[in-house]
C-alpha positions, 0 to 999 in steps of 0.5 A: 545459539540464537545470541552468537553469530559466526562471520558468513562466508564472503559473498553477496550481502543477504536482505530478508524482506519480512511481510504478512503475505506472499501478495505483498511481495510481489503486488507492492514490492516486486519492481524494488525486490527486484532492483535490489538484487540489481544492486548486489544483494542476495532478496529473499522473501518470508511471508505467508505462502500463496499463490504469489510464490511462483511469481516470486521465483521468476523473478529470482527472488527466494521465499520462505514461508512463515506458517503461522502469519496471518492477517486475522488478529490472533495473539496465539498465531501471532506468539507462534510467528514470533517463535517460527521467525526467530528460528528461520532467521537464525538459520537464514542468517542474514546480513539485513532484515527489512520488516513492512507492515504492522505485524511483521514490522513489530515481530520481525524487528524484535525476532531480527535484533534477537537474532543478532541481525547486522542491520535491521530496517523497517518500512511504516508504510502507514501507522496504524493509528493516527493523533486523531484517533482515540485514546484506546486505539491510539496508544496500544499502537503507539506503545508497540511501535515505541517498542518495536523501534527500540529493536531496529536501525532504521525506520523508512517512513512513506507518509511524512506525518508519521515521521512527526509522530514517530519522532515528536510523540513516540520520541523515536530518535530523529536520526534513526527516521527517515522520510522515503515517501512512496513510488510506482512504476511509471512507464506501466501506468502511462496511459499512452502505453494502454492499446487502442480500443481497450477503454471501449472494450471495458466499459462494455465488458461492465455494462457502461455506456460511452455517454456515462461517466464511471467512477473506478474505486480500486480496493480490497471489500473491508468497511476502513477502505469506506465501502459503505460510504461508497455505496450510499454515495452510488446510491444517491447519485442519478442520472449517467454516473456509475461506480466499478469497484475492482478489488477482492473480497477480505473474509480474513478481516472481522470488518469485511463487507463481503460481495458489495451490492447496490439497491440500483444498477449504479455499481459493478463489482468486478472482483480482483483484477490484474490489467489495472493499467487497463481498468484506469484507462476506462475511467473517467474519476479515481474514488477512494473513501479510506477511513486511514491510508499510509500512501496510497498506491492506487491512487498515485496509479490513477494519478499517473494515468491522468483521472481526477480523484474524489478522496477523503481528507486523510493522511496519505490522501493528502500527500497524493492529491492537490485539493481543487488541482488534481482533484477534490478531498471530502470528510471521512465518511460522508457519503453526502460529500462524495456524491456532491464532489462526484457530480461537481466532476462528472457535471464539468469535463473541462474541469475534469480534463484541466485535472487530468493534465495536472494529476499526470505532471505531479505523478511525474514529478513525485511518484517515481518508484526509482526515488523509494529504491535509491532512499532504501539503498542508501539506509542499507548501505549502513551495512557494516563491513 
C-alpha cells in the first residue's frame, strides 16, 4: 500500500515538519510553523515526544510522536525510525514533507519518497561535516546526504557554503538547492522592548557587580559548543570579566561535558533558561566558541539585541558576525584567543558600544525571520496541483 496514493479529499494542502525532538518544533521553528498554517497549510509535527508537545498544540499545530527518534547514535533505534515514519507517513498522507536536522533530513526524505509524498523539502541547517574535516568524517557524511538528495525535491540551505558543497562536491543538482539563509524574531529580541531594571535584577540574580563586564555564552553543555575552551579562557582571565553560560546539560551526547564548573568564581551556570531576551539584556559581550555551526540563532539573537560577540572562525559564524565591525573571530579552539578577543572588548567601551549600534543595524537588515518563511513558501508553492 505504501507505493499507491489515493487523491485526498479537497481541502488545505498538509505540511508534515519531520524533526528529532519536540523542542526543535517549537524553540526553532514555532513562529515559521506558525505562518504557515497562515498561509493555508494544514502544519503538523513529528518528532520525538516531550515536553514541547503542549506548547505545540496552543499553537494549533498537530504532533505525532515518533517513538524510536533519539539524539544518541543508535543504528538499531535509527532502522526502527526509518520503519515507524514510513508507516505514519502512509497513514498521514501528506501533500508535503519537510525533514530538518541531519537524521530526520536522511531518514525522512527517503521514508517520504518511499511514500509517494507529492513534494519533498529539506532544510540543511548545517552540514555536518565541512571540506575541513577529515576524510573519515567527512565522507560518510557527504555520501549519506548525496544519497538522501536523491529522494527529495528541494533542499533550502541556511549557510551559503553548503550550498557550495552540496552543489560542486556532492554534484547535487544546482537547481534543486536553494539558499534560505536563516531569521529570528525581531520585534522579541529588540532590546527596547525588555522592562526597566531587568538588567540589574539579573546581574544580581547571578551574583555579577554593576562594574563587571559579563560574557553571556548561550548553548547546550557538549564539548563542539567549545565549552572547555570557554572554561579555560575564564579561567585566564582576572580582574571584573565574568562568563554566564545559560544552556542545558546533553547527557544524550557521549561528548557531553556535564555541570561546567571553573577552578575560580569566574563562571555562573544557569542551566536552560527561557527569558533569553531578558538574560541579553544583561550582557555586556556575546561568546561562542562552536567547533561547527549551520547559522546560528543564538548569536543572530545577541546580534539583534546589540552585544559584541567573541566567536570562532567557522562557517555559520562567519555569515552572522563582521570580524572587527560588530565583533571579533578567533581560531577554533584557542582558548588563548578568546581570552585576548575578551579582554580587547571588555578593556574599551567605546569600542564595545561602536559594535552594538553596528550589530543591531545588520540584524536588522539580514535576520528577519519573515525573509526564511517567504523563501520556504515559495519552494512549497511547487506543490502539484
Amino acid at each position: 500500500r505504501f507505493w499507491r496514493r489515493s487523491p485526498r479529499a479537497a481541502g488545505r494542502p498538509v505540511v508534515v515538519h519531520i524533526t528529532t525532538t519536540d523542542m526543535s518544533l517549537d524553540w526553532l521553528l514555532a513562529p515559521q510553523l506558525v505562518a504557515f498554517g497562515e498561509a493555508g497549510y494544514e502544519v503538523v509535527g513529528m518528532s520525538a515526544a516531550g515536553p514541547h508537545v503542549e506548547r505545540l498544540a496552543e499553537l494549533g499545530i498537530r504532533h505525532v510522536p515518533v517513538d524510536h527518534f533519539t539524539r544518541s547514535t543508535n543504528p538499531l533505534d535509527d532502522l526502527r525510525a526509518f520503519v515507524e515514519l514510513v508507516r505514519l507517513l502512509a497513514a498521514e498522507r501528506p501533500d508535503i514533507v519537510h525533514a530538518h536536522n541531519p537524521k530526520p533530513g536522511i531518514l525522512g526524505r527517503i521514508a517520504a519518497r518511499l511514500t509517494r509524498t507529492p513534494l519533498v523539502v529539506n532544510t540543511q541547517h548545517g552540514m555536518w561535516a565541512q571540506p575541513s574535516d577529515r576524510r573519515r568524517r567527512r565522507w560518510p557524511v557527504y555520501a549519506a546526504e548525496r544519497i538522501a538528495a536523491a529522494f527529495g525535491d528541494v533542499e533550502l540551505v541556511q549557510n551559503p557554503e553548503d550550498v557550495d558543497t552540496l552543489v560542486e562536491t556532492l554534484r547535487v543538482p544546482a537547481e534543486r538547492v536553494r539558499l534560505l539563509g536563516n531569521g529570528i524574531d525581531l520585534t522579541r529580541f529588540d532590546a527596547d522592548s525588555v522592562a526597566a531594571g531587568t538588567r540589574r535584577r539579573l546581574r544580581a540574580e547571578w551574583g555579577v557587580g554593576d562594574d563587571e563586564v559579563v560574557c553571556l555564552v548561550v548553548g547546550r553543555l557538549v564539548r563542539e559548543k567549545g565549552v572547555v575552551e570557554l572554561l579555560d579562557a575564564a579561567d585566564r582571565l582576572t580582574g571584573r570579566v565574568r562568563f554566564v553560560i545559560v544552556g542545558p546539560t546533553d547527557d544524550d551526547k557521549s561528548h557531553a561535558v556535564g555541570a561546567a564548573t571553573s577552578d575560580d568564581s569566574t563562571v555562573v551556570v544557569t542551566g536552560q533558561r527561557t527569558d533569553m531576551p531578558e538574560c541579553y539584556t544583561a550582557a555586556d559581550i556575546f561568546v561562542t566558541a562552536s567547533w561547527r555551526e549551520g547559522f546560528p540563532r543564538s548569536a543572530m539573537e545577541a546580534a539583534a539585541m546589540g552585544l559584541p560577540t567573541v566567536a570562532t572562525d567557522i562557517r555559520g559564524n562567519r555569515q552572522v558576525i563582521a570580524d572587527g565591525e560588530t565583533g571579533l573571530l578567533v581560531p577554533v579552539r584557542d582558548a588563548g584567543a578568546i581570552a585576548a578577543a575578551v579582554t580587547a572588548l571588555a578593556d574599551d567601551p567605546a569600542r564595545r558600544t561602536a559594535m552594538s549600534a553596528a550589530a543591531r543595524r545588520r540584524a536588522a537588515d539580514e535576520f528577519d525571520q519573515q525573509r526564511v518563511i517567504d523563501r520556504t513558501l515559495d519552494a512549497y508553492s511547487l506543490l502539484p496541483r
